[in-house]
Structure formats: C-alpha cells, structure tokens
DOKE-24863 format. One record per residue (C-alpha): residue number from 0; residue in one letter; x, y, z. Coordinates in nm, 4 decimals, always signed. Layout:
# DOKE-24863
<rec><i>NUM</i><aa>A</aa><east>X</east><north>Y</north><up>Z</up></rec>
...
***
This chain:
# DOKE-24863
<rec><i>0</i><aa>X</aa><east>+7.2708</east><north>+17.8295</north><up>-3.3981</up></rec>
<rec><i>1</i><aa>X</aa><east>+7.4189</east><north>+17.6409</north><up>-3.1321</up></rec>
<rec><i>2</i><aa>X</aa><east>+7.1310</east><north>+17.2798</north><up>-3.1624</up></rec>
<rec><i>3</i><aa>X</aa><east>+7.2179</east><north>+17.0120</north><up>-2.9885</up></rec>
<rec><i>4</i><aa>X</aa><east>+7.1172</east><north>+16.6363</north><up>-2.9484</up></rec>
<rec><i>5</i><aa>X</aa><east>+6.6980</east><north>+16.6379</north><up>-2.9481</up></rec>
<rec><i>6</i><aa>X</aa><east>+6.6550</east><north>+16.9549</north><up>-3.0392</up></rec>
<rec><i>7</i><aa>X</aa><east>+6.7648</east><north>+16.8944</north><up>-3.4008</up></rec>
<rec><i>8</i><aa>X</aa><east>+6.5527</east><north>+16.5896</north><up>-3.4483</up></rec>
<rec><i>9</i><aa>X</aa><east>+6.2630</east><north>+16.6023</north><up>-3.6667</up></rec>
<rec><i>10</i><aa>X</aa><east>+6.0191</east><north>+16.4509</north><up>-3.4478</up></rec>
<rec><i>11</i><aa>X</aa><east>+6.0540</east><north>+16.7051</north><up>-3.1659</up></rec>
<rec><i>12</i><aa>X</aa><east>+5.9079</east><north>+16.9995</north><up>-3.2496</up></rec>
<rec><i>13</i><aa>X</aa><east>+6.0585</east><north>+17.3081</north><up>-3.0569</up></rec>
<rec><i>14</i><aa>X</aa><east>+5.9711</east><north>+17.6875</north><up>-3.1398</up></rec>
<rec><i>15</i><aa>X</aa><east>+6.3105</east><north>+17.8384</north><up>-3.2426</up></rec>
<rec><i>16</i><aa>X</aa><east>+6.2688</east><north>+18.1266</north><up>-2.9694</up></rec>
<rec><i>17</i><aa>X</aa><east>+6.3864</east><north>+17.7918</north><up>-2.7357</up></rec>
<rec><i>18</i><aa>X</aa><east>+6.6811</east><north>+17.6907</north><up>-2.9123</up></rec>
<rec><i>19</i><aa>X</aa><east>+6.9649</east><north>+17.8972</north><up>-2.7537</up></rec>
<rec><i>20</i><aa>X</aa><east>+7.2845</east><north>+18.0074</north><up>-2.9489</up></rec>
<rec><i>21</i><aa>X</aa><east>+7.5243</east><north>+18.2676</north><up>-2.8922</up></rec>
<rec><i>22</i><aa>X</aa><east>+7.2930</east><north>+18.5301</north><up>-2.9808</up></rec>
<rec><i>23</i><aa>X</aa><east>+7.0717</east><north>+18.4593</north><up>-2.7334</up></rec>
<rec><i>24</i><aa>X</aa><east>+7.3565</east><north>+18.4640</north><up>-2.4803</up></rec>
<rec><i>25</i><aa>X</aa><east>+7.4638</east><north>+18.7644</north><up>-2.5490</up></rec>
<rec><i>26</i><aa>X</aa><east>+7.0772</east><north>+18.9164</north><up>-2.5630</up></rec>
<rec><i>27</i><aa>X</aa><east>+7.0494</east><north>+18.8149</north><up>-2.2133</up></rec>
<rec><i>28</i><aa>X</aa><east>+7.3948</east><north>+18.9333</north><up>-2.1232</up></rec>
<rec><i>29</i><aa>X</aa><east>+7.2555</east><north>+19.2848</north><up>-2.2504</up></rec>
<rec><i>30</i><aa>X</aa><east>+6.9205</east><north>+19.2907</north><up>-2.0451</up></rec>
<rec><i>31</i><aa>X</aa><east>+7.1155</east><north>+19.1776</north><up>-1.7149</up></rec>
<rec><i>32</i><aa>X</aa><east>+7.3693</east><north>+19.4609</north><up>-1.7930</up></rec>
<rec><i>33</i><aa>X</aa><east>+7.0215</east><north>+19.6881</north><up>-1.8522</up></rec>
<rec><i>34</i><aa>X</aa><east>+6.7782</east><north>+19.5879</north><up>-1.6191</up></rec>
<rec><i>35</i><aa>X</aa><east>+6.9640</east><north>+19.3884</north><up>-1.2921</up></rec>
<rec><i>36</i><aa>X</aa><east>+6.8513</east><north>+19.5669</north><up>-0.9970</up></rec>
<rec><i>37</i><aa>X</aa><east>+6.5965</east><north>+19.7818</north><up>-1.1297</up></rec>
<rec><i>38</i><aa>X</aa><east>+6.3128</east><north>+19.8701</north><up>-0.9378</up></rec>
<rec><i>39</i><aa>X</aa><east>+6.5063</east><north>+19.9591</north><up>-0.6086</up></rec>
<rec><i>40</i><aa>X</aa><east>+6.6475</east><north>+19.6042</north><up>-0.6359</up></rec>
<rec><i>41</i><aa>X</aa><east>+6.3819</east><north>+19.4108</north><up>-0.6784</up></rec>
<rec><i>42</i><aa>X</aa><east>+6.4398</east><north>+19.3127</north><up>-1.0267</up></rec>
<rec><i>43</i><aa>X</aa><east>+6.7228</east><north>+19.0033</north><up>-1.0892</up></rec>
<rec><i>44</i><aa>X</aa><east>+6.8200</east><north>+18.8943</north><up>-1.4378</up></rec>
<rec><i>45</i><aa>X</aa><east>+6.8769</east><north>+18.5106</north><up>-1.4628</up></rec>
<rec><i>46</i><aa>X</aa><east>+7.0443</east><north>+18.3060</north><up>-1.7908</up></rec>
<rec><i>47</i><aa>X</aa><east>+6.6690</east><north>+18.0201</north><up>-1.8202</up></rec>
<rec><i>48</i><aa>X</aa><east>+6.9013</east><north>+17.7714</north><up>-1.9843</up></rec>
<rec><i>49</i><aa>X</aa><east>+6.7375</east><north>+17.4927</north><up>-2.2093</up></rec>
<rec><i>50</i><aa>X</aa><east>+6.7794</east><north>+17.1516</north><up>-2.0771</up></rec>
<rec><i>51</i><aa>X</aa><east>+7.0375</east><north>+16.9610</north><up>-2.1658</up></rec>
<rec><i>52</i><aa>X</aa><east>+6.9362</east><north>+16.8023</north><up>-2.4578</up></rec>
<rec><i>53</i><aa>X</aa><east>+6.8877</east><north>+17.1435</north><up>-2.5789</up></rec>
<rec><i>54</i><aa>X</aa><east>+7.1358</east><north>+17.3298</north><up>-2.5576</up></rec>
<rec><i>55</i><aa>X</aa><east>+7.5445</east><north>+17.2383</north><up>-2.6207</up></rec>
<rec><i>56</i><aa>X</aa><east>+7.8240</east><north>+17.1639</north><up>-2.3780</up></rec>
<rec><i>57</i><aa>X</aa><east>+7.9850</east><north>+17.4289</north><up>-2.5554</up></rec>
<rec><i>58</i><aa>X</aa><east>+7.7349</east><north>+17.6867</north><up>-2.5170</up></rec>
<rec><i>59</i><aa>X</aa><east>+7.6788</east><north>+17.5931</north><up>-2.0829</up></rec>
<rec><i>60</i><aa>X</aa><east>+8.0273</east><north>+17.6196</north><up>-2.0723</up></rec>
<rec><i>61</i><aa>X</aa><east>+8.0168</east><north>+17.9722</north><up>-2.2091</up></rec>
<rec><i>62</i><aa>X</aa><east>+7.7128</east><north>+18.0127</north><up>-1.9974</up></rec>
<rec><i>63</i><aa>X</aa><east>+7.8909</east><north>+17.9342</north><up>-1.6683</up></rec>
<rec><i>64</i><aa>X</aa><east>+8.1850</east><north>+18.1152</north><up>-1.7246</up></rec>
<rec><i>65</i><aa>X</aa><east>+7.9731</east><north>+18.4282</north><up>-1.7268</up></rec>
<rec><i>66</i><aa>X</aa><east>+7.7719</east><north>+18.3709</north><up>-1.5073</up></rec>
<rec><i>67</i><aa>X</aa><east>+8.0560</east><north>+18.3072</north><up>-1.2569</up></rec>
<rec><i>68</i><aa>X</aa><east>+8.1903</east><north>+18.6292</north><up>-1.3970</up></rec>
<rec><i>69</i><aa>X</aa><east>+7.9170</east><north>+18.8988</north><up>-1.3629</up></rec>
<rec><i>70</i><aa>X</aa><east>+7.7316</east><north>+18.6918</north><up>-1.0995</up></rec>
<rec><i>71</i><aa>X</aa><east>+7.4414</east><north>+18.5794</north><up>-1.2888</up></rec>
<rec><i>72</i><aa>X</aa><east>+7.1808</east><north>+18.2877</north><up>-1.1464</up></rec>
<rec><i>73</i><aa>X</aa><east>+7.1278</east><north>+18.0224</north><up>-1.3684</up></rec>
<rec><i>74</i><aa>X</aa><east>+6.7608</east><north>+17.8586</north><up>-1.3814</up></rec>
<rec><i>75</i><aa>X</aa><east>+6.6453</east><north>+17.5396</north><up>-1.5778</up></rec>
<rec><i>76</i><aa>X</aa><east>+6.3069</east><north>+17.3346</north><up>-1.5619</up></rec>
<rec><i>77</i><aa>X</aa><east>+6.4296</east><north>+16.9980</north><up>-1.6339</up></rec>
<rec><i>78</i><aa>X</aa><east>+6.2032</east><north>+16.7059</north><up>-1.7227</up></rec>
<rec><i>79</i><aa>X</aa><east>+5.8732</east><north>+16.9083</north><up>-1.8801</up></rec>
<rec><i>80</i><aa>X</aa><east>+5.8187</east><north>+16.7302</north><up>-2.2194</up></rec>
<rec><i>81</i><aa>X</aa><east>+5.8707</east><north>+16.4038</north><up>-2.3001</up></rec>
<rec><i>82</i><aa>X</aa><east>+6.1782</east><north>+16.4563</north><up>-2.5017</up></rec>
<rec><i>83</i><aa>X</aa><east>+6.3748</east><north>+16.5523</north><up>-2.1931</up></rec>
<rec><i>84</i><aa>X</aa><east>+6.2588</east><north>+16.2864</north><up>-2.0175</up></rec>
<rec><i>85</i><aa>X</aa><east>+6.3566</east><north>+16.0445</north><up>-2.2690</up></rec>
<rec><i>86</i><aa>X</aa><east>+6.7100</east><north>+16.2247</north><up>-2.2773</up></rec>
<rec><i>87</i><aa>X</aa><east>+6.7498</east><north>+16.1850</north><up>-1.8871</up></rec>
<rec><i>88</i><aa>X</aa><east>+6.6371</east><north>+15.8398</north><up>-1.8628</up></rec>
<rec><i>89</i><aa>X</aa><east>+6.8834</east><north>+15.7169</north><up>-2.0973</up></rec>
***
C-alpha cells in the first residue's frame, strides 16, 4: 500500500479502509466508470482523497492525472483529527 508520512506512525491509529493505495484508485475508477450519472444524472462519482499526510505525492499525482482525464471531482476534508492538524501546522 501506498502509506505515507502519519499514517504509518504507530501512534496514529487509522482503519486500513482509509489508507489509499493503488487498489483503491482503481476501485473508485471502476464505480465512476459504473455508476457516474446514474439515476437520470443525479448521481456523480468523486476520488475522497486522504489528506495529505495520508496519502503519497505519488499516488495524488496519479490521482490528478485521472481525474483531469475522465473528468472526475476530487473532494478532501482537511484538518479533522489531530494528526492532520499537526501535519499542516508544521
């Protein structure tokens, strides 16, 4: 898996269903692909990216480029446990 920065330290604790790796990219890849404008268009498919401390350079860049390629929003909560906090006041 793709664990950057806080989110491979021991004293943060984070559920492995939030650490994102390429599998995870391409799982989301798949429901956009499935599900994007289902429901006579009511329905969008976003990547929910972890924050930055989270998640790789690498794996954003990846991100972006396919997002910018199947135009696909991007959403991130920034700032919601004290670990990202930490990481943005540094």
């Amino acid at each position: 898996m793709d664990q950057p920065r806080y989110a491979t330290q021991e004293e943060t604790f984070m559920h492995e269903g939030l650490i994102e790796g390429e599998e995870y990219l391409e799982n989301s890849i798949e429901c956009f692909e499935k599900y994007e404008g289902m429901g006579d268009g009511r329905v969008e498919v976003w990547f929910g990216a972890r924050t930055p401390g989270g998640a790789s350079e690498n794996l954003y860049r990846k991100m972006v480029k396919e997002a910018r390629s199947r135009n696909i929003g991007v959403t991130m909560h920034c700032a919601e446990v004290k670990a990202d906090r930490e990481f943005f006041c540094i």
